[in-house]
C-alpha positions, 0 to 999 in steps of 0.5 A, a space after each residue: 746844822 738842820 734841825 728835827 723842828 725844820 721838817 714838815 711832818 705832812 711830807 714824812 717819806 713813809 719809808 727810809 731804807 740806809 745802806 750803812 756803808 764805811 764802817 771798815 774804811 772809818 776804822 782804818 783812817 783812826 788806825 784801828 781793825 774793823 771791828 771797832 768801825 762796826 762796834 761803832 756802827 750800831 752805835 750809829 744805829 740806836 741813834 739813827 733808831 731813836 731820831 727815826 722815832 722822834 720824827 714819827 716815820 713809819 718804816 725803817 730798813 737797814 742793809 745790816 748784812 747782804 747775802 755778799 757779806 758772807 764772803 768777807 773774811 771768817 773773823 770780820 763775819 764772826 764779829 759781825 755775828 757777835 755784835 748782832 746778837 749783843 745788840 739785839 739783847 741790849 736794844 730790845 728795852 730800848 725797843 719796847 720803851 719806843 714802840 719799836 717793832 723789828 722785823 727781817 729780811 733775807 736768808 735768815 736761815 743761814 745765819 748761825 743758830 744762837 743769832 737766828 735764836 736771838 731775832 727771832 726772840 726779839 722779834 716775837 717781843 716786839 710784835 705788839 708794837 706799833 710805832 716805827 717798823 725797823 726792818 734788818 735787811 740780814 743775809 739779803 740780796 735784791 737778785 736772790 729775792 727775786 729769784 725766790 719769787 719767780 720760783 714761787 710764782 711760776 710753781 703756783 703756774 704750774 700748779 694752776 693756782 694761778 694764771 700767767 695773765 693775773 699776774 700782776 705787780 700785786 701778786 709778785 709783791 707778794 712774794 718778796 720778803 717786803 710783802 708786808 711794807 710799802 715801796 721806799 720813799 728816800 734810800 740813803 747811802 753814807 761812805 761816798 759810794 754811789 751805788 745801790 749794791 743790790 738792795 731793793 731793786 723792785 722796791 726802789 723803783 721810784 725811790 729819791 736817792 741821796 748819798 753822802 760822803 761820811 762814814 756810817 760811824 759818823 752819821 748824825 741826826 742833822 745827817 737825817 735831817 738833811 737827807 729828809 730836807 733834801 727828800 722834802 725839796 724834790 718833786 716826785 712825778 712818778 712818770 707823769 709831768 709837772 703840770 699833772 701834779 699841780 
C-alpha cells in the first residue's frame, strides 16, 4: 500500500480534478438506497480534502453535481441538495483550520436558494485562505461552459471590444468559469468507467487520465497515492518528442 512519504514534492501535479463516480452503485451492492452511497461519498471528500493538504497541492476540482444531474430522480436530487448544504456547514472549521479556500464552478444559479445561500457563505469565509484551492464543479457541463464563452466572446465581436483575429487561447480562457485556475494535470475517475462525461473538456486538453475501479466511498489516500505515483511515472511531452525534453 503506497505511502504519502513515497512522492516526490518537486512533480506535485499542480491541479487534480476527480470525478467521483459510484456512490449509487456502491449502495446498491450492500443493499442499501443511494443516499447512503453519497452520504458516504462526502465522507470520501473530507478525507480526500485533508490528504490533498497533507501533500501540499495546489488545486483540487470535484465534479460534485453536473448540469445532467438534474435529471436524476426528484428525492436523489433533493438528497443531493441537502447533503450539500449539511456538509458545507460542517467542513467550513475543517476549512479554515486547513487553509482551504472553496470555490465553484458551474450554474450556481440554478441550484436552490438555501444551497446557493450556503456556498456563497462559506465561500466568502474562506477567501482569505491560501492553501489548497477546492473548487466544487456544481450544476456544471464542459459544452454549456463553452457555450457561455462564445456567446460572451462573439458579443465583445460584435460589439468591437475585440477583433476576431486577437483571439486567442488567453482570451477564451478568460471566459470559462476556470479563468482563474491553471490546466488539469492529472483527471482521476473511480467506479471503472472510462469516460470524461463532459467535464473539462478544454482544461484537460493535455491532462494524465488515470481511472480505477473502486467505488467513490471506497477511495482511499493510498488510492491518491497511487494515482499521483502512476502521474510521477509518465512523461509528459506536451507534443513534442522525447529527446526535446531531455
Amino acid at each position: 500500500m503506497n505511502t504519502i512519504e513515497e512522492i516526490n514534492d518537486q512533480k506535485l501535479p499542480r491541479h487534480i480534478a476527480i470525478i467521483m463516480d459510484g456512490n449509487g452503485r456502491w449502495a446498491k451492492k450492500k443493499g442499501k438506497l443511494r443516499a447512503f452511497g453519497h452520504e458516504n461519498g462526502v465522507r470520501t471528500v473530507r478525507r480526500t480534502v485533508e490528504s490533498s493538504v497533507k501533500m501540499g497541492l495546489e488545486y483540487l476540482t470535484l465534479y460534485t453535481f453536473s448540469t445532467e444531474n438534474w435529471n436524476r430522480p426528484k428525492l436523489e436530487v433533493e438528497t443531493l441538495m441537502r447533503l450539500l448544504v449539511s456538509s458545507l456547514r460542517k467542513e467550513l472549521k475543517v476549512f479554515n483550520k486547513n487553509n482551504v479556500r472553496l470555490n465553484t464552478i458551474g450554474d450556481i444559479q440554478s441550484l436552490p436558494r438555501k444551497a446557493y445561500n450556503e456556498l456563497v457563505e462559506v465561500m466568502e469565509k474562506t477567501k482569505g485562505n491560501t492553501g489548497l484551492t477546492l473548487t466544487l464543479a456544481l450544476s456544471y457541463g464542459a459544452r454549456e461552459e463553452l457555450k457561455n464563452a462564445i456567446q460572451q466572446i462573439a458579443f465583445k465581436v460584435k460589439n468591437n471590444i475585440i477583433s476576431p483575429e486577437s483571439i486567442d487561447e488567453t482570451i477564451i480562457n478568460n471566459h470559462l468559469y476556470t479563468q482563474n485556475l491553471p490546466d488539469v494535470d492529472l483527471l482521476i475517475r473511480t467506479s471503472g468507467e472510462h469516460r470524461i462525461s463532459n467535464f473539462l473538456l478544454w482544461q484537460i486538453a493535455y491532462a494524465e487520465l488515470y481511472f480505477i475501479e473502486v467505488f467513490w466511498p471506497d477511495f482511499k489516500e493510498h488510492h491518491l497515492v497511487e494515482a499521483i505515483l502512476n502521474y510521477q511515472n509518465r512523461e509528459r511531452r506536451f507534443g513534442k518528442t522525447s529527446e526535446q525534453l531531455n
